[in-house]
C-alpha positions in Angstrom: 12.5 -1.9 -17.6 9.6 -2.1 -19.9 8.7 -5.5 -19.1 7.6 -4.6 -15.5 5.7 -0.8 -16.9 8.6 0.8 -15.1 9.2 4.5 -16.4 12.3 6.5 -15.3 10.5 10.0 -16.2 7.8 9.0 -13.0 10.7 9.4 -11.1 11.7 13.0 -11.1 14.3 12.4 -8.3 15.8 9.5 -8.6 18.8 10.3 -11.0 19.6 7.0 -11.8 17.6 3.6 -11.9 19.0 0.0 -12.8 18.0 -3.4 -12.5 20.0 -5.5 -10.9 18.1 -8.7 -10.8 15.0 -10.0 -11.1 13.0 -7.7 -8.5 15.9 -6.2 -7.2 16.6 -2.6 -8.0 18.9 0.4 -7.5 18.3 3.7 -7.4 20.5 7.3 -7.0 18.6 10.3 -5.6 20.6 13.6 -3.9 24.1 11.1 -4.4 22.7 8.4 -2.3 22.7 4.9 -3.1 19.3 2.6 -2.7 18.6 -1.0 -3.3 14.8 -2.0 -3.4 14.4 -5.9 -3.6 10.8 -7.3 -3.6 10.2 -10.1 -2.1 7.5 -12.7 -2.2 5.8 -14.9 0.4 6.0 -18.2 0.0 2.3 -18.9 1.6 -0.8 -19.0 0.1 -1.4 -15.6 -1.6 1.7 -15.0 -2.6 1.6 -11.3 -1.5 4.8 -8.9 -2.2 6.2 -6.2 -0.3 9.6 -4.1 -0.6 12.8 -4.0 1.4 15.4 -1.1 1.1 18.8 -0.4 2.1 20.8 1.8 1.5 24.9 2.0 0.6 27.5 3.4 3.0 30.9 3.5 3.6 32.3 1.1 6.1 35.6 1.7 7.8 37.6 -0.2 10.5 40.8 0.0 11.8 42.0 -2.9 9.0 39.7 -1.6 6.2 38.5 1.6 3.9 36.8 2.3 0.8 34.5 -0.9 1.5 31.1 -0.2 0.9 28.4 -2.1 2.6 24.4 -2.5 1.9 22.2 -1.4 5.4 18.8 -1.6 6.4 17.3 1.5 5.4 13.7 2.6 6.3 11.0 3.6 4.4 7.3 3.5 4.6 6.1 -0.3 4.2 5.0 -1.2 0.7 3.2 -4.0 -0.2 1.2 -5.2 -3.2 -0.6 -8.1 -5.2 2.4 -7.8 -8.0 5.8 -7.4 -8.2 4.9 -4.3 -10.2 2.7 -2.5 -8.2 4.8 -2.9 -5.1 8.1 -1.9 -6.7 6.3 1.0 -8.5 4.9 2.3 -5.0 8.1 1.8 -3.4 10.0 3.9 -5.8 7.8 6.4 -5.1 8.9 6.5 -2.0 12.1 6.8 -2.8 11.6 9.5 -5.3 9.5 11.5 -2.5 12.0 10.9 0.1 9.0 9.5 2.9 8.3 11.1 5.7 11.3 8.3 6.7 13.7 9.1 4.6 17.4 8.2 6.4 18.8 11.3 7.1 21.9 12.1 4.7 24.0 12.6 7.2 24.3 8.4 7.8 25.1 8.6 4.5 28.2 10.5 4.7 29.7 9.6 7.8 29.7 5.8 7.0 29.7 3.0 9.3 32.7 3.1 11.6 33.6 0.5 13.7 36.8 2.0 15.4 39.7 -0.2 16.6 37.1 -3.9 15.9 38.8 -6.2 13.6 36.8 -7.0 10.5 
C-alpha cells in the first residue's frame, strides 16, 4: 500500500490490512472483520470522507454460513485526500473509537428467524 503512504506497523491493532479496491479497504482487529471504502463527492471540492461496516454472520430459517457487510459506526472522518481520510479512519479502527460496535453484534450475527431470504 505504498502508493497511498499506508504503513501496517501504524496500526498496532489491526492484525491484518488488505486492499481491496481502489479506496476500499479491509481490516482484522480482536477477530472482527472491517471494510473502510472512501468515497468522494462529486461537487465542487471534491471532499472525501470514510464509510465502515463491518462483517457478520447472517442466518435465516433457509440459510447459514452467509456472511453479510453492515453499517458499522465509527467516528466521521473526512479529509482533502483519499490518503489522509483513509489514514485517519484506520486510526479509528486501530483505537477502537469511543464507537466502536460492541463485539458481541459480531458474534451473534444477524438472525432473521423463520423470514424467507
Amino acid at each position: 500500500m505504498d502508493d497511498l503512504g499506508i504503513r501496517t506497523s501504524n496500526y498496532p491493532n489491526i492484525s491484518e490490512l488488505y486492499r481491496e479496491g481502489p479506496w476500499a479497504f479491509v481490516a482484522v482487529r480482536d477477530g472482527r472483520t472491517f471494510r473502510v471504502q472512501i468515497r468522494q463527492s462529486l461537487a465542487e471540492g471534491g471532499s472525501f470522507w470514510a464509510y465502515y461496516e463491518e462483517q457478520i454472520p447472517l442466518k435465516t430459517a433457509r440459510l447459514s454460513g452467509v456472511e453479510v457487510w453492515v453499517h458499522a459506526t465509527f467516528p466521521w472522518q473526512d479529509g482533502t485526500t483519499a490518503e489522509a481520510c483513509l489514514k485517519g479512519a484506520l486510526r479509528w479502527v486501530n483505537q477502537g473509537g469511543p464507537e466502536f460496535p460492541p463485539a458481541e453484534w459480531a458474534h451473534e450475527g444477524l438472525d432473521m428467524g423463520g423470514q424467507a431470504a
